[in-house]
C-alpha positions in Angstrom: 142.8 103.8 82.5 140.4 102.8 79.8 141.4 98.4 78.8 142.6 98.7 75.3 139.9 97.8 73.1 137.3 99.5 75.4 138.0 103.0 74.9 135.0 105.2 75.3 133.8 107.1 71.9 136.0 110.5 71.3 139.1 109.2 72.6 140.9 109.7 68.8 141.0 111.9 66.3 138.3 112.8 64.3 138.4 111.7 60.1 136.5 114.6 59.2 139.1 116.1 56.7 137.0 120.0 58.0 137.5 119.5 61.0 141.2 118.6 61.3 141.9 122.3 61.3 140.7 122.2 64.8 143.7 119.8 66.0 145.9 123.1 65.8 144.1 126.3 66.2 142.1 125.0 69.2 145.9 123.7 70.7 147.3 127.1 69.3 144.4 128.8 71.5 145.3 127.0 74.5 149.1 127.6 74.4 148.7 131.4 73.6 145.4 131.9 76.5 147.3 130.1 79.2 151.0 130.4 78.3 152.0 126.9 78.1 151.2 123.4 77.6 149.4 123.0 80.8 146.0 123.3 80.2 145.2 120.1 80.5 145.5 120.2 84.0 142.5 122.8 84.2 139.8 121.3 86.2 137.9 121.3 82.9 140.0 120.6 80.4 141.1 117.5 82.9 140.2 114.0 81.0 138.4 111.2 82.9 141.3 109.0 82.8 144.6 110.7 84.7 146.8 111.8 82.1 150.4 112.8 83.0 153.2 114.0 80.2 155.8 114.5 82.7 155.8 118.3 81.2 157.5 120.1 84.1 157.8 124.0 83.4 155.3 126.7 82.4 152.3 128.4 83.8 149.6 126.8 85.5 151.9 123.3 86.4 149.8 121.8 90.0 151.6 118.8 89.9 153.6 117.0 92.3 156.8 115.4 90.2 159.4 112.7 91.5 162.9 111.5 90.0 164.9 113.6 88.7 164.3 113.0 85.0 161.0 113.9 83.1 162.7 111.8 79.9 162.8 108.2 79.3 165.2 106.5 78.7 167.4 108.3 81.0 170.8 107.1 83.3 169.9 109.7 86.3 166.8 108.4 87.5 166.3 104.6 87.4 164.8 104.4 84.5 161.8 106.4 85.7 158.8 107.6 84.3 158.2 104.9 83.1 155.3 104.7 80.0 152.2 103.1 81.1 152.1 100.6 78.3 148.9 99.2 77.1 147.1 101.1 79.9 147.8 104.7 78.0 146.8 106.0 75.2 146.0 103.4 72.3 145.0 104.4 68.5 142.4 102.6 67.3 142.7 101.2 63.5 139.6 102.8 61.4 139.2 101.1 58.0 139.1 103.1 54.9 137.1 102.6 51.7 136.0 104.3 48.9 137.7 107.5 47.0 138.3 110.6 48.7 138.2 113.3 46.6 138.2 117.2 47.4 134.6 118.4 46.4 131.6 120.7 48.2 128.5 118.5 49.2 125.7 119.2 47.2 123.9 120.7 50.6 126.3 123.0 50.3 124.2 124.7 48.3 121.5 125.2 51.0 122.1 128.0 53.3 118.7 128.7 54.9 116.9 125.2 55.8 118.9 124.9 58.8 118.4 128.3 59.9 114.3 128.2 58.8 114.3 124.8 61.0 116.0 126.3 64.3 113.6 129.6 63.6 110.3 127.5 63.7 111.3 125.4 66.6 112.0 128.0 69.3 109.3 129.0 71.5 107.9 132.5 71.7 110.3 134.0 74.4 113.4 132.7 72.6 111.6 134.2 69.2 111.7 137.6 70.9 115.4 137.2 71.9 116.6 136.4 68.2 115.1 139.2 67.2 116.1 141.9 69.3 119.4 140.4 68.9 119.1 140.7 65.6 117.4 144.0 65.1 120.4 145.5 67.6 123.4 144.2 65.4 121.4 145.7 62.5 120.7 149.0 63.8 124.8 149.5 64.7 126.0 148.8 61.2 124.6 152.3 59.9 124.8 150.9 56.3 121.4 150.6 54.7 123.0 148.7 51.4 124.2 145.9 54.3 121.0 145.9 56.3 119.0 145.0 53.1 121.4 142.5 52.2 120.6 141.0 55.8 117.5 141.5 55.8 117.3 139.7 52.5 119.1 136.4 54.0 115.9 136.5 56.9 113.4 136.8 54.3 114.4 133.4 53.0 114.9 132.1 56.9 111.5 132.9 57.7 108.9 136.0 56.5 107.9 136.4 60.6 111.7 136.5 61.5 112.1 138.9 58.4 109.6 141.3 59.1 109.7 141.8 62.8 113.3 143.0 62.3 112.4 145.3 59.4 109.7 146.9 61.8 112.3 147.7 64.1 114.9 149.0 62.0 112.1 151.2 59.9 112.6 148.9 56.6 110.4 147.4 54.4 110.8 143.5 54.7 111.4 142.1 50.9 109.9 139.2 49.8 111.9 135.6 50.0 111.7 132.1 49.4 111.7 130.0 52.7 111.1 126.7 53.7 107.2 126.2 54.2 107.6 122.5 55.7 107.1 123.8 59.2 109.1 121.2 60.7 110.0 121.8 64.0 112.5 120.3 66.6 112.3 120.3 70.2 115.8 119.6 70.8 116.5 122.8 69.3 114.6 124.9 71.7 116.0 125.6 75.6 112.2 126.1 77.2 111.2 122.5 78.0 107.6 121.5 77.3 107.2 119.7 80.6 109.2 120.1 84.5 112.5 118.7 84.3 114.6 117.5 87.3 116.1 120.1 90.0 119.3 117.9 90.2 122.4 120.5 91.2 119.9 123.7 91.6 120.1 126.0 94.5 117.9 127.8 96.4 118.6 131.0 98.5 116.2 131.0 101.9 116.1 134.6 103.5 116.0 134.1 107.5 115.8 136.9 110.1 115.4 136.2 113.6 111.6 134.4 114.7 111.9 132.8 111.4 110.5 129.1 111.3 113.9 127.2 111.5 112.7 123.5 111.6 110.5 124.8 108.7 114.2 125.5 107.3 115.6 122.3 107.9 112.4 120.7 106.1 112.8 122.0 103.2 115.9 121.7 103.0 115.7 117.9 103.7 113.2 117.9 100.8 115.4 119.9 98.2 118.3 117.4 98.8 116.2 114.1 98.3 115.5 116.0 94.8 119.3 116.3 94.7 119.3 120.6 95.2 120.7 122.6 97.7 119.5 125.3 100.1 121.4 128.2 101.4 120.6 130.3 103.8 121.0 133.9 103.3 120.4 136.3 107.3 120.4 140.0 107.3 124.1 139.6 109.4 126.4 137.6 110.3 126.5 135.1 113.5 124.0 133.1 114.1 119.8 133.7 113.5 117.7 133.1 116.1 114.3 130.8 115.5 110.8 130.9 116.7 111.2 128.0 119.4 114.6 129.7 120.6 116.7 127.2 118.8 120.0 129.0 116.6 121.0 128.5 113.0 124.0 129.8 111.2 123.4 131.4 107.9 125.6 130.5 104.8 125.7 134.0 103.5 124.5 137.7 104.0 122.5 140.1 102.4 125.6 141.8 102.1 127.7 139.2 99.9 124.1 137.3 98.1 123.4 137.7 94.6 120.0 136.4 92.7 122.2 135.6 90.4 123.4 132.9 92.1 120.1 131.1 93.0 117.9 129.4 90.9 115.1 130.2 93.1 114.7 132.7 96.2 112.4 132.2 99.0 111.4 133.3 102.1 110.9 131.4 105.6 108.0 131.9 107.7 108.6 133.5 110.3 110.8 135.7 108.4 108.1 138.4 106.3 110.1 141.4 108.4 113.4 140.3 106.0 111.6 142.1 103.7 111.7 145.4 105.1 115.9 145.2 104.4 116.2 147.3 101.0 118.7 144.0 100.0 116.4 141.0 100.2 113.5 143.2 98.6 115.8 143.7 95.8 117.1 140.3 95.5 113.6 139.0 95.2 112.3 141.4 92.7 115.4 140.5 91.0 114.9 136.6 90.4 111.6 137.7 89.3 112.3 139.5 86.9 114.5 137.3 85.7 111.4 134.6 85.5 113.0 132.4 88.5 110.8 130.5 91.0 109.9 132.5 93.7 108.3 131.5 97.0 107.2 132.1 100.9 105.3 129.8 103.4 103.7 130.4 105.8 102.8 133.9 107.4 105.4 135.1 105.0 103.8 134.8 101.8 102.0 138.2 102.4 105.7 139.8 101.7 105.6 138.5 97.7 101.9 140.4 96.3 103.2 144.2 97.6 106.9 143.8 95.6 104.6 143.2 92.8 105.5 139.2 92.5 102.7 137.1 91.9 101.7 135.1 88.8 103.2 132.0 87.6 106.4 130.4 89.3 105.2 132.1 92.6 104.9 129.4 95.2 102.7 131.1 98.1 101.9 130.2 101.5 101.2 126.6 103.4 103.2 124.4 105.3 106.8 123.7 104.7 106.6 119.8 103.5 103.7 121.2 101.1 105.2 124.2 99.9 108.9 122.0 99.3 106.7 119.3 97.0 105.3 122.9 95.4 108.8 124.4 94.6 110.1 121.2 93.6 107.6 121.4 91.1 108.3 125.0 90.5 111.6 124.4 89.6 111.4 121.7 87.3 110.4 124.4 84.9 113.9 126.4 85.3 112.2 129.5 84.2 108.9 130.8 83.9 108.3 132.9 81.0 104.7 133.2 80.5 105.3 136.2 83.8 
């Protein structure tokens, strides 16, 4: 429990008259969704500091109660629950000054700057996505009279914005009147401009039997002193068999691994004949595609070139302490768009 006092910022209610709506229909979401007042014990709706209303029915209701009374005061159960005092919930006094009246701000009047700001602040890739997002809402409406009308709003977002959806929907783009300040924002953009940290990634290593084990264990070592993990992923189940004759259990199959999963697939050395399994090709191929890092040391770096994975993000060849400081690197880009 937070010391009264000391509570940590969010712990009350907002005084944003707009946003006060929210105190129901986000409550009215969570009783209709789950069936009862017992969201809160959801993993991650769960606050920092245990909470517990003594609520005792309903869906989704994990705990353990004692006594035979979820009401105080009550003759049937000692007294108990008893409230925790100070150590629960406190409100915290806000002063009020001034006149509050019921009027729109005066940027309530300006409906593209934001939109012209996060245009101008996303990177090419992302650019590409509003668009085609954009450009596929468009093209289901089937009404030209509410196309132009959109199209109309862009044009005073941004001319680029406008015009690259026009192309695509066959339209001419109309003139507008955007913001020409150019600012930009990085914080509005998801591409980072410079490697990040790999804390809570994880990478999938495909094994097969001869595959460089301590080579395994290496990078693994490396990946958790830059707080990732490593799983490995063997054509079967049981153990895999290593170059030196040593054994290592896999932590998942071809048969049940995803990309998806992994922030990053690689392949041991020792391991290039993984390849040959119509799964593992796929699953690399995959994470290329989808722009994540991509690697194989050792003798098995010959595997990446004929699935037609090379450029950037592709971490090729060496020894494993060299290649683990590479996809370190690798991965402190999350993605690598420029492929």
């Amino acid at each position: 429990a937070f010391h009264p006092g000391h509570l940590p910022p969010g712990i009350d209610l907002t005084d944003d008259p707009l946003l006060h709506a929210r105190l129901f229909s986000y409550l009215d979401t969570q009783l209709t969704r789950l069936g009862g007042p017992n969201f809160v014990q959801l993993p991650i709706n769960r606050p920092v500091a245990p909470v517990n209303n003594n609520q005792r029915d309903g869906f989704g209701q994990h705990a353990v109660h004692e006594g035979r009374a979820p009401y105080s005061p009550n003759s049937v159960g000692g007294g108990c629950p008893f409230a925790t005092g100070d150590a629960g919930y406190v409100h915290v006094p806000q002063p009020v000054d001034g006149v509050k009246e019921r009027r729109r701000a005066q940027s309530f009047d300006d409906h593209y700057s934001q939109a012209t700001l996060f245009w101008t602040s996303l990177t090419d890739v992302e650019k590409e996505h509003e668009v085609g997002a954009f450009s596929f809402e468009l093209s289901k409406v089937g009404d030209p009279v509410i196309a132009g009308r959109m199209l109309a709003n862009l044009a005073n977002v941004h001319a680029d914005l406008c015009e690259r959806v026009a192309a695509n929907l066959g339209e001419a783009a109309p003139a507008g009147s955007p913001d020409a300040s150019g600012e930009r924002s990085a914080a509005l953009s998801l591409i980072p401009t410079e490697p990040g940290p790999v804390t809570g990634r994880v990478v999938g290593v495909l094994v097969a039997d001869g595959a460089d084990l301590a080579g395994v264990s290496a990078v693994r070592a490396a990946l958790g002193k830059a707080g990732a993990a490593l799983h490995v992923i063997a054509p079967r189940g049981g153990e895999v068999e290593g170059s030196t004759g040593k054994a290592l259990m896999g932590d998942a199959t071809l048969f049940n691994s995803d990309s998806v999963v992994y922030d990053a697939v690689v392949v041991a050395g020792g391991a290039a004949g993984v390849a040959d399994h119509e799964k593992a090709a796929l699953m690399l191929q995959e994470a290329f595609r989808h722009h994540k890092v991509i690697g194989a040391w050792g003798d098995a770096a010959g595997v990446l070139a004929p699935l037609g994975i090379e450029g950037a993000g592709v971490v090729a060849g060496g020894k494993p302490k060299a290649f683990a400081a590479s996809l370190i690197e690798a991965m402190g880009w999350h993605r690598h768009w420029e492929r």
